[in-house]
MITI-169831 format. One record per residue (C-alpha): residue number from 1; x, y, z. Coordinates in pm, whole numbers, plus 50000, padded with zeros to 5 digits. Example, Ala and Ser with C-alpha at 12.3 -4.5 7.8 and 13.67 -1.06 7.14 Angstrom:
<rs>
resi, east, north, up
1, 51230, 49550, 50780
2, 51367, 49894, 50714
</rs>
This chain:
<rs>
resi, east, north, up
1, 78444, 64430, 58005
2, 78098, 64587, 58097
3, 78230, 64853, 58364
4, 77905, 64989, 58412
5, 77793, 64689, 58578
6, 77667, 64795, 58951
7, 77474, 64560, 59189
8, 77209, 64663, 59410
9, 77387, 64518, 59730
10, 77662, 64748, 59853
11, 78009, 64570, 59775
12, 78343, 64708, 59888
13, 78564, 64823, 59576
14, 78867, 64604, 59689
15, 78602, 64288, 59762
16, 78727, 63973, 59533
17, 78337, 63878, 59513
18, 78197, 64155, 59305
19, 77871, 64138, 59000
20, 78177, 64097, 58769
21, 78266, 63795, 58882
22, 77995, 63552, 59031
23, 78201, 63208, 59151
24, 78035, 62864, 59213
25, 78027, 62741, 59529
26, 77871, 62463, 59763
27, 77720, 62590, 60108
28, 77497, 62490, 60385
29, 77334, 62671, 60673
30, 77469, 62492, 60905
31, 77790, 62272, 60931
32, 77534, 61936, 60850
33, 77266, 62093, 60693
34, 77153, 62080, 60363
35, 77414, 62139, 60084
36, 77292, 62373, 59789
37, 77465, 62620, 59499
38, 77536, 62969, 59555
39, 77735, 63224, 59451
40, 77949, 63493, 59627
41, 77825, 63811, 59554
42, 78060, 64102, 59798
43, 77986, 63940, 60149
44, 77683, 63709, 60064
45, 77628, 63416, 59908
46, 77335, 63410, 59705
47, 77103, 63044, 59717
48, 77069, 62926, 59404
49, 76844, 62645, 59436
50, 76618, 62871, 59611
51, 76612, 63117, 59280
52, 76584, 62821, 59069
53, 76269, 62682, 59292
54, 76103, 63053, 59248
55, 76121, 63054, 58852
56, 76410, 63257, 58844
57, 76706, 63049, 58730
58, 76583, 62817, 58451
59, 76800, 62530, 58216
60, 76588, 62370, 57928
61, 76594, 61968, 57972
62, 76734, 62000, 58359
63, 76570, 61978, 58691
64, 76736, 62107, 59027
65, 77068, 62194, 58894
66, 77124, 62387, 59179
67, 76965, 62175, 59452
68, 77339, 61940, 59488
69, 77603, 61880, 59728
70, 77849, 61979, 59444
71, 77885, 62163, 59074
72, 77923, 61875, 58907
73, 77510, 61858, 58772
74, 77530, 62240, 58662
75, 77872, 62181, 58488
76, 77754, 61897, 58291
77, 77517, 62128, 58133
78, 77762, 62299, 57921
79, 77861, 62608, 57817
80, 77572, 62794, 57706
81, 77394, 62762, 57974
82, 77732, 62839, 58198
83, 77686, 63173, 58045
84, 77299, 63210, 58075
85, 77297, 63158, 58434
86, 77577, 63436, 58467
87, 77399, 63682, 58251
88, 77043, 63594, 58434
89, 77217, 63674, 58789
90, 77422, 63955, 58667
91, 77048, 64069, 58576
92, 76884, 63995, 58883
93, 77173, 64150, 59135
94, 77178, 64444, 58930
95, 77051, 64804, 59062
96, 76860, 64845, 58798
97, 76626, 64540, 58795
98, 76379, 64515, 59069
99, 76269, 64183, 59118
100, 76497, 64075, 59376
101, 76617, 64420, 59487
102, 76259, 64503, 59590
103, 76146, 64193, 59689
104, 76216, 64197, 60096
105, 76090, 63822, 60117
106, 76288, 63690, 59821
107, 76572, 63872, 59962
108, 76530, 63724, 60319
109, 76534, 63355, 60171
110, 76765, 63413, 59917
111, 77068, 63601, 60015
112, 77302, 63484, 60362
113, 77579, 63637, 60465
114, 77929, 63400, 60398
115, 78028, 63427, 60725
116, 77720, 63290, 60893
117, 77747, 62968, 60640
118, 77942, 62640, 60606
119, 78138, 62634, 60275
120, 78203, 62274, 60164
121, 78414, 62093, 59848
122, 78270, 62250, 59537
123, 78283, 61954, 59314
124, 78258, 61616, 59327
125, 78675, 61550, 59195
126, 78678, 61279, 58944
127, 79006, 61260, 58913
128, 79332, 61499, 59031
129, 79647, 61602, 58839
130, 79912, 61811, 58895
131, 80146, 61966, 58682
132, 80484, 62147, 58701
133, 80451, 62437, 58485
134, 80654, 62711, 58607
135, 80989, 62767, 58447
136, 81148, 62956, 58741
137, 81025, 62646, 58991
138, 81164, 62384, 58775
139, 81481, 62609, 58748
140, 81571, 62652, 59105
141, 81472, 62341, 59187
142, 81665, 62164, 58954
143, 81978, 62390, 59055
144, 81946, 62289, 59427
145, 81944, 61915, 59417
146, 82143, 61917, 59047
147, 82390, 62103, 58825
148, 82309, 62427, 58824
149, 82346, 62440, 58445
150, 82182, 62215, 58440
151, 81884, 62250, 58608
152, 81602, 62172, 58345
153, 81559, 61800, 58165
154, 81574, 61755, 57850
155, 81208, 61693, 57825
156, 81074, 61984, 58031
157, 81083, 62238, 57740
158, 80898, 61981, 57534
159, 80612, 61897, 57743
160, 80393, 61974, 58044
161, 80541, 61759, 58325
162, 80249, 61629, 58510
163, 80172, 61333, 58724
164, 79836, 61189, 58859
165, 79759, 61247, 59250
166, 79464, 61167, 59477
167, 79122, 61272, 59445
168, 79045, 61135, 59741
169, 79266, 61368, 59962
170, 79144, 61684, 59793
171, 79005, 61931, 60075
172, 78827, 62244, 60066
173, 79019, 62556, 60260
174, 78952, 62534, 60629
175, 79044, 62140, 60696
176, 79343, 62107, 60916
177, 79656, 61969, 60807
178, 79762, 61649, 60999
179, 80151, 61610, 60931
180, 80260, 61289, 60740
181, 80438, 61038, 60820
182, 80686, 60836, 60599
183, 81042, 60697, 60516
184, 81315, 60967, 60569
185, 81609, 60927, 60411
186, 81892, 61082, 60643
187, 82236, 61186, 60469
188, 82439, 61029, 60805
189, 82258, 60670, 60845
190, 82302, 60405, 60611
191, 81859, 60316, 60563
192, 81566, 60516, 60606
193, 81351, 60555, 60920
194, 80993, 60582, 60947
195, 80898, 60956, 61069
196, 80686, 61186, 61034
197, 80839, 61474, 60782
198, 81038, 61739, 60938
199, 81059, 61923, 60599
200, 80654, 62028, 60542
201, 80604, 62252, 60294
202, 80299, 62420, 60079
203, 80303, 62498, 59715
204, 80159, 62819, 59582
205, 79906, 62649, 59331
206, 79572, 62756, 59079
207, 79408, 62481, 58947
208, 79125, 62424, 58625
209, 78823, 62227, 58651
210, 78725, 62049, 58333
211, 78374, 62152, 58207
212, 78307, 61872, 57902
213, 78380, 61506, 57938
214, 78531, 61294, 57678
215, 78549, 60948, 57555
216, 78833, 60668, 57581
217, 79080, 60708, 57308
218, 78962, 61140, 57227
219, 79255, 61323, 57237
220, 79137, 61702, 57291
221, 79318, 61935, 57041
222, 79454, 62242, 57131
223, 79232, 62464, 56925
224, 78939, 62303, 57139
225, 79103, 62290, 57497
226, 78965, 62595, 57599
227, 78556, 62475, 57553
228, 78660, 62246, 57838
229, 78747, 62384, 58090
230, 78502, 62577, 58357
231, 78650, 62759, 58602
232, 78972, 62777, 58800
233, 79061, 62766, 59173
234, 79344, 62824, 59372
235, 79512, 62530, 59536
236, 79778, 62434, 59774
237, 79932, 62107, 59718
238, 80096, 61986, 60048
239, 80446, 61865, 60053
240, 80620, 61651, 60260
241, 80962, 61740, 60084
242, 81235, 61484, 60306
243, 80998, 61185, 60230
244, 80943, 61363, 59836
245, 81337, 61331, 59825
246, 81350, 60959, 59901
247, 81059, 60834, 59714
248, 81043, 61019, 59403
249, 81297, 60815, 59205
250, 81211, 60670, 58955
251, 80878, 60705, 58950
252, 80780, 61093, 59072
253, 80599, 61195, 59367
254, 80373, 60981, 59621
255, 80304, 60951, 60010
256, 80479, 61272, 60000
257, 80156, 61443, 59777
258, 79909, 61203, 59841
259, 79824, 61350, 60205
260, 79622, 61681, 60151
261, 79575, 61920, 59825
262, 79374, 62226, 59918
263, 79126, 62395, 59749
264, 79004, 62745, 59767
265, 78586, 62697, 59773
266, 78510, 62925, 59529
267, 78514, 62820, 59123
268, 78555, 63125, 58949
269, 78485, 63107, 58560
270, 78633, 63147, 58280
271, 78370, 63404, 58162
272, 78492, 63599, 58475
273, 78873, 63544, 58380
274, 78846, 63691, 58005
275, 78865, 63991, 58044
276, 79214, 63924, 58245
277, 79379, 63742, 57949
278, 79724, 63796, 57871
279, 80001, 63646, 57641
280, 80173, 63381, 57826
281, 80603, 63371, 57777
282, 80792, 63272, 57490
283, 80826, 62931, 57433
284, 81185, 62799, 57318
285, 81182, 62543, 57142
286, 80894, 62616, 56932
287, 80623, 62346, 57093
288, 80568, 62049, 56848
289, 80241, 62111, 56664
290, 79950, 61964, 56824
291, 80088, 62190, 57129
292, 80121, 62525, 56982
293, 79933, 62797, 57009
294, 79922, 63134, 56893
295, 79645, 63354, 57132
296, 79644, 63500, 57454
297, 79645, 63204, 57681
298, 79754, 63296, 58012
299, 79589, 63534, 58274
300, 79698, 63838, 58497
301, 79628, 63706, 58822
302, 79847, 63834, 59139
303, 79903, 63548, 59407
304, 80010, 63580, 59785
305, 80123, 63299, 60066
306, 80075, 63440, 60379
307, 80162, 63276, 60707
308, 80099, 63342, 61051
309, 80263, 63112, 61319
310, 80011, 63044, 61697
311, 80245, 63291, 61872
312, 80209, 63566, 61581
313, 79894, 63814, 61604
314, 79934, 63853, 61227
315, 79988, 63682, 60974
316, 80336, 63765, 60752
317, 80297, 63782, 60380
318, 80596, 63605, 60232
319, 80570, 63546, 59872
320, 80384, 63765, 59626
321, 80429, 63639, 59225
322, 80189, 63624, 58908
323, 80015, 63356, 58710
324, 80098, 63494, 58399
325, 80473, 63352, 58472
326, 80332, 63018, 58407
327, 80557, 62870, 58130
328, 80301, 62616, 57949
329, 79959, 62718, 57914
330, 79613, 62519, 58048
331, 79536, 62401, 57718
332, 79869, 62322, 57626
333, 79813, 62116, 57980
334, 79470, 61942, 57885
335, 79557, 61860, 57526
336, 79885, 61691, 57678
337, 79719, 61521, 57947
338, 79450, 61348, 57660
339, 79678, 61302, 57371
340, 79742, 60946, 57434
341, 79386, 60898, 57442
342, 79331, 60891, 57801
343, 78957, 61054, 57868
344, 78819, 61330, 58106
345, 78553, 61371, 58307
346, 78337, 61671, 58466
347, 78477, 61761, 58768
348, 78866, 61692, 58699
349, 79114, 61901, 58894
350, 79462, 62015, 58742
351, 79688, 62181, 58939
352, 79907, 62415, 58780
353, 80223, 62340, 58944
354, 80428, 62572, 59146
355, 80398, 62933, 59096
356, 80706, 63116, 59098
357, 80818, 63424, 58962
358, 81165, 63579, 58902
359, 81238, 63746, 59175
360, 81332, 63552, 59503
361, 80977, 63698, 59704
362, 80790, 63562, 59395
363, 80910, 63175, 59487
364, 80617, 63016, 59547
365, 80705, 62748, 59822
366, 80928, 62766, 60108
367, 81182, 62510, 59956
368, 81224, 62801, 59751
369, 81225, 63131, 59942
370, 81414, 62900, 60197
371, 81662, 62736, 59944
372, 81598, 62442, 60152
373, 81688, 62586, 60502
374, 81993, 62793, 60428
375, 81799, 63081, 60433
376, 81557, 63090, 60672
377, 81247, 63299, 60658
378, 81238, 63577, 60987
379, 80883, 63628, 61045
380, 80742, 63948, 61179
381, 80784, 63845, 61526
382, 81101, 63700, 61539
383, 81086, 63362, 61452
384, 81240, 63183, 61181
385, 81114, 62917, 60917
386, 81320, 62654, 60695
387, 80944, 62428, 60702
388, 80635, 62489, 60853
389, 80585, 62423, 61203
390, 80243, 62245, 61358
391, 80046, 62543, 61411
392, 80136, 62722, 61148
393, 79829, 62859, 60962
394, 79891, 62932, 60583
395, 79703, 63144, 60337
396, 79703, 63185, 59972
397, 79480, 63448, 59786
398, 79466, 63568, 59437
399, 79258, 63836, 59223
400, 79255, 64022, 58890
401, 79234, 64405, 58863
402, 79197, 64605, 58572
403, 79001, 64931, 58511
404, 78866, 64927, 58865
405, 78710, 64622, 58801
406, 78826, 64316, 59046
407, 78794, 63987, 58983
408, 78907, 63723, 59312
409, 78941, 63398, 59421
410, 78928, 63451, 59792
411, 79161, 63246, 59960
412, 79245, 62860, 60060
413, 79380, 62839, 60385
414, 79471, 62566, 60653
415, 79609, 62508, 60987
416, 79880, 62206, 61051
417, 79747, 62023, 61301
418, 79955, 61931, 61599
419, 80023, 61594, 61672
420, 80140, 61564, 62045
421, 79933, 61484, 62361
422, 79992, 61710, 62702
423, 79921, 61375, 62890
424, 80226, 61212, 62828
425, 80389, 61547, 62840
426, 80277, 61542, 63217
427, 80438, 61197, 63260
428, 80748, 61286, 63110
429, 80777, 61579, 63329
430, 80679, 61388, 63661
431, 80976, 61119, 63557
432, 81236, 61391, 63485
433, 81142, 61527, 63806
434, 81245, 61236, 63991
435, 81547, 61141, 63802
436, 81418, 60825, 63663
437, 81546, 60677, 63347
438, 81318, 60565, 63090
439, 81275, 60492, 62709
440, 81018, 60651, 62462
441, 80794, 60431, 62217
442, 80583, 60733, 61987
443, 80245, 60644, 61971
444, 80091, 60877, 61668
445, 79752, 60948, 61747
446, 79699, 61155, 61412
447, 79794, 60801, 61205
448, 79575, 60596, 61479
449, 79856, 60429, 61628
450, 79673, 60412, 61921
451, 79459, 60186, 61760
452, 79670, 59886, 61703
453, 79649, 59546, 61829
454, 80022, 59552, 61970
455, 79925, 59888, 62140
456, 79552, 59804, 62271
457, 79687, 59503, 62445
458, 79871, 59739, 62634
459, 79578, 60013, 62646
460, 79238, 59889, 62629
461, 79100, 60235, 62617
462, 79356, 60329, 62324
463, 79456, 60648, 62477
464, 79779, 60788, 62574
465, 79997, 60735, 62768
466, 80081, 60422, 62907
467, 80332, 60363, 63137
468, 80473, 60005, 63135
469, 80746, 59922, 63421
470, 80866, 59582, 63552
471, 80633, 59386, 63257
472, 80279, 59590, 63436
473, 80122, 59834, 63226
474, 79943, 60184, 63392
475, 79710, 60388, 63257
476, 79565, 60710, 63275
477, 79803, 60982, 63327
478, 79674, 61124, 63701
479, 79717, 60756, 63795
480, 80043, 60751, 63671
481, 80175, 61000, 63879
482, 80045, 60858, 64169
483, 80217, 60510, 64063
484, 80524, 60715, 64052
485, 80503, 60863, 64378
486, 80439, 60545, 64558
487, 80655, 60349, 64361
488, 80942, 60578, 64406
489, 80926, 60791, 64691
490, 81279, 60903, 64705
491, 81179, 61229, 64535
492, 80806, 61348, 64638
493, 80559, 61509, 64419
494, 80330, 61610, 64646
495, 80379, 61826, 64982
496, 80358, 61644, 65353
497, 80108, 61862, 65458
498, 79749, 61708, 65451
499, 79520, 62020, 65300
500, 79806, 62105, 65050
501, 79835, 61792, 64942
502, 79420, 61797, 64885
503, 79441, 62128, 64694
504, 79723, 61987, 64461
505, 79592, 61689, 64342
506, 79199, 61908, 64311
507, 79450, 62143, 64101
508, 79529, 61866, 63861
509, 79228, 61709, 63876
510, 79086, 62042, 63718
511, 79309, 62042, 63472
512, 79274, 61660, 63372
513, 78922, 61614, 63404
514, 78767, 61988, 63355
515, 78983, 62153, 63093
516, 79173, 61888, 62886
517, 78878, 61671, 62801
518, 78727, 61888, 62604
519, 78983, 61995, 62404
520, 79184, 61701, 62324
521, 79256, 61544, 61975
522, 78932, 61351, 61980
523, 78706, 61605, 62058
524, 78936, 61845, 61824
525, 78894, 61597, 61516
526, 78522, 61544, 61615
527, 78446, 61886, 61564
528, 78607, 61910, 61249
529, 78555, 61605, 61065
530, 78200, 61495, 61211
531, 78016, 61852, 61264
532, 78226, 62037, 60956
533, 78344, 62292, 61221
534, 78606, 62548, 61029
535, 78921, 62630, 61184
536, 78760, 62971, 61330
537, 78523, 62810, 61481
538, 78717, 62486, 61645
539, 78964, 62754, 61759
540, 78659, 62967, 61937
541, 78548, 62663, 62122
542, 78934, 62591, 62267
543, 78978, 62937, 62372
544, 78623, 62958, 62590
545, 78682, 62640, 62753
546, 79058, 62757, 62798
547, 78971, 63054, 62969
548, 78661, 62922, 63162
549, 78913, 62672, 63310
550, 79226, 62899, 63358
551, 78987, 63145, 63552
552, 78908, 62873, 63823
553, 79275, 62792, 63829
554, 79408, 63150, 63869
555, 79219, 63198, 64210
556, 79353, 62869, 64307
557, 79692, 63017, 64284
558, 79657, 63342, 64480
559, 79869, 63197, 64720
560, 80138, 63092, 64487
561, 80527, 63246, 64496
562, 80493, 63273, 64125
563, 80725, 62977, 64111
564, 80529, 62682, 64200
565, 80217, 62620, 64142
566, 80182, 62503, 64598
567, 80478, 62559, 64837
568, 80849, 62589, 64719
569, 80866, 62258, 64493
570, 80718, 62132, 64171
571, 80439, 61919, 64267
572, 80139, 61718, 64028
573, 80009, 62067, 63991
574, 80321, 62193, 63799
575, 80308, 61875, 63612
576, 79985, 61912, 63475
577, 79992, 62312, 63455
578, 80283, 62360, 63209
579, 80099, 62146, 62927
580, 79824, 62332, 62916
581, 80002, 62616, 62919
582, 80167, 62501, 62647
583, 79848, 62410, 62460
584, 79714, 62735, 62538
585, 79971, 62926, 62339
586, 79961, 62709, 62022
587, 79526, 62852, 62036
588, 79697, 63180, 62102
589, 79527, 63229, 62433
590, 79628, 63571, 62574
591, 79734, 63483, 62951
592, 79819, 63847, 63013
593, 79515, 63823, 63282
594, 79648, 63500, 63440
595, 79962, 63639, 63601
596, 80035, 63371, 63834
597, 79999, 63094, 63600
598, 80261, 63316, 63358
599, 80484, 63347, 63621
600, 80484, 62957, 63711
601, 80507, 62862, 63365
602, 80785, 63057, 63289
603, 80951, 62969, 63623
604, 80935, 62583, 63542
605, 81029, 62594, 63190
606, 81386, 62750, 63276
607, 81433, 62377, 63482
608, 81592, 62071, 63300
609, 81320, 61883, 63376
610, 81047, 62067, 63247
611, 81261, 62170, 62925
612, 81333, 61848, 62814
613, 80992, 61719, 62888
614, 80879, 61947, 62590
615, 80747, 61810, 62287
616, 81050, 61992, 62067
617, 81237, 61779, 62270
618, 81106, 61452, 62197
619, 81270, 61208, 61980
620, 80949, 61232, 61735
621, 80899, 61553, 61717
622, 80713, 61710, 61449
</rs>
């Protein structure tokens, strides 16, 4: 380990990114510009393809290895050069060596700062497999759902227990999470129904990317594993654990993985991780031959899940546990996967497997630290997790330390996305208001339910919600309520007087056609998906138009009893006020400066028919 190492850029002591380590990683200048290499260096990200355009970065036999939209070019070049590229930028961000240091232009071109940058998927994912690695996961998993002493299968000891996921659904830290849907199994009814999970869950992951591609039939032996593999990430692989439970027999794990598996965007290498190697735990039984190995083959990496729920101003760290737990080794995981014959390719992901340690804060999902809801986590402020809740944001980060020298992954974290729609939440609210009975058909907008032919006959403009009564179908929510009103008068939802009645339905109008536009799921999955927005940013843009829109609405309350939004009864106003509200505080809007629209919210919510109006309330809630 070459302590002496110092770069010319200043770098925080405790940053995961300094000249010791050097990760991969894909980034653009904007969120659709053009995709190139560079590598995190402190708070920068140096631009490789702009080094390797000025002479600086060279590979014998290969053009623009760093001029991609993923690793996958570089990798293929193998090893050597792997480690002349790190040694020529160790050179070049060193104090010592001028031609970069002192070079103001070269600097200006070259070096951007990571949070001015979009960081994308760092490879191109061939093909995905996870693992199950971790004695202490298997172990308490097997003792919750069978005997206790029990708990391990014959053939866990034996083997690395693996099975083959989707590369297609592998995401780089920052996507949101859209909650799956599936059969549920419930213990009191005799078949499943279709629903979206109510037990989500993450899974405290690393994973290796393989470096060297093999043929059909080339098993990879274990004393050659290691030349394979490039550089490892950290990964959270999604679970949807009440549709897991159903599925999974007898042949392991699908819709309930398939969904999302995370990745952190930096690939740090191996190179990095040597000097972090440690002896991984004793293996009883003795592993058959072609898995044994007798080197240090694990690494001293710490791991955290952190998790801050929309009404928390901090996140809560709730697990903290070591990869060095892991029970079978990466190699012993490659040579496995291959010894059948079956072939790799540059660009493979394998996940570890859960990452727990021995102690009941080292359990690496909340399955775990929950033992499946009988211990619920308290968070910081107050509230309690069995699963994760939509809104939830979760975090994993990991590093190496030793001699002052720090070695990090930085961190893959996402945000579940909600899946409800305060449109129909104003319906539901204007119907409970007048004591009308009615039945609920969920349409899921996250799974596109709104786009089926069964649905569009009913809703041409494949929105929500629709309001069907006596065989006519109504549209538009504002519309709605003003089919309501007319259509059943008995109980009126807007005043008798003539200007009030003007300045309530202007109130909703706001609210409907100024503020919730713009921040709906189509315009929130627009910004993500189709201009790469990251969750920072697609947060930024709720809040302003949030707060430009509850501005205009506060001053049109200064006449308000802090009960009602006009006069001394709930009116369209209220019934398009308390969503937003409600949407506001999942974007952790601070509505300490709207006092009247606090009061009314809270005011309504303590009525039945704003309560059960709620989402939480709703027969498919999430």
């Amino acid at each position: 380990m070459s302590s002496h190492l110092t770069c010319f850029l200043e770098i925080d002591s405790q940053s995961d990114f300094t000249i010791h380590n050097l990760p991969y990683g894909i980034f653009s200048e904007t969120p659709q510009g053009t995709k190139r290499v560079g590598v995190a260096i402190g708070d920068w990200v140096i631009d490789l393809a702009h080094l390797e355009a000025h002479g600086l970065l060279t590979i014998n036999g290969h053009q623009d290895c760093f001029n991609q939209a993923t690793l996958n070019k570089f990798i293929e070049t193998g090893k050597h050069n792997w480690q002349k590229v790190r040694t020529a930028l160790q050179s070049l961000l060193s104090a010592e060596n001028p031609t970069l240091r002192d070079d103001v232009v070269l600097r200006q071109n070259a070096l951007f700062k990571q949070n001015t940058v979009t960081l994308h998927l760092p490879i191109q994912v061939s093909g995905y497999t996870d693992f199950y690695s971790s004695k202490e996961h298997a172990t308490n998993v097997g003792t919750m759902f069978r005997d206790p002493k029990n708990a391990l299968l014959p053939n866990w000891s034996e083997l690395p227990v693996g099975y083959n996921g989707r590369a297609s659904s592998v995401i780089v830290s920052g996507k949101d999470i859209v909650r799956p849907s599936g059969q549920i199994k419930l213990p009191d009814q005799e078949r499943p129904v279709f629903s979206a999970t109510r037990k989500l869950d993450f899974e405290l992951e690393t994973a290796f990317i393989v470096g060297k591609a093999t043929e059909l039939g080339e098993p990879i032996a274990i004393t050659d594993a290691w030349e394979h593999i490039f550089g490892m990430v950290l990964l959270n692989d999604w679970s949807a654990r009440d549709i897991q439970q159903w599925e999974y027999v007898p042949l392991g794990p699908f819709n309930a993985k398939t969904f999302a598996s995370a990745i952190s965007p930096w690939v740090v290498t191996m190179q990095a991780l040597e000097p972090f190697k440690v002896k991984g735990p004793e293996q009883q039984p003795k592993p058959l031959c072609y898995l044994e190995e007798n080197i240090a083959n694990s690494y001293d990496i710490h791991l955290s899940i952190e998790v801050q729920s929309p009404q928390s101003a901090q996140a809560d760290v709730i697990c903290q546990t070591n990869f060095k737990y892991m029970y079978w080794s990466m190699a012993q995981q490659l040579t496995h996967h291959t010894i059948a014959g079956c072939n790799v390719q540059v660009g493979d992901l394998m996940g570890s497997g859960t990452i727990s340690g021995p102690t009941e804060d080292a359990y690496g999902s909340l399955l775990e630290l929950t033992w499946n809801t009988t211990k619920p986590l308290t968070l910081s402020n107050g509230e309690k997790r069995g699963f994760l809740q939509d809104g939830d944001r979760v975090v994993m980060k990991g590093y190496c330390e030793k001699a002052g020298i720090r070695v990090g992954f930085g961190e893959v974290a996402n945000s579940i996305l909600p899946a409800r729609h305060s449109a129909a939440y104003r319906v539901r609210i204007a119907l409970n208001l007048k004591q009308l009975s009615y039945e609920i058909q969920p349409v899921h907008l996250v799974k596109n339910e709104q786009l089926l032919e069964r649905y569009q006959a009913l809703n041409p403009s494949q929105c929500v919600p629709t309001l069907v009564d006596e065989d006519q179908s109504f549209l538009q929510s504002l519309s709605i309520l003003e089919y309501l009103e007319e259509r059943y008068p008995a109980i009126s939802l807007l005043p008798d007087n003539i200007v009030t009645r003007c300045k309530v339905r202007a109130f909703a109008q706001a609210i409907a056609c100024d503020i919730h536009p713009l921040n709906n799921l189509r315009v929130l999955k627009y910004l993500q998906n189709d201009l790469s927005l990251s969750d920072e940013q697609k947060k930024h843009w709720y809040q302003h138009w949030i707060i430009a829109g509850f501005n205009s609405l506060e001053a049109q309350l200064q006449d308000s009893n802090g009960q009602f939004c006009f006069g001394t009864q709930p009116t369209f106003a209220d019934c398009c006020l308390i969503p937003q509200v409600y949407n506001a505080k999942r974007f952790k809007i601070d509505l300490s400066a709207f006092a009247k629209i606090e009061s009314i919210s809270q005011h309504c919510l303590t009525l039945p028919a704003f309560f059960n109006a709620a989402p939480e309330q709703q027969p498919d809630w999430e």
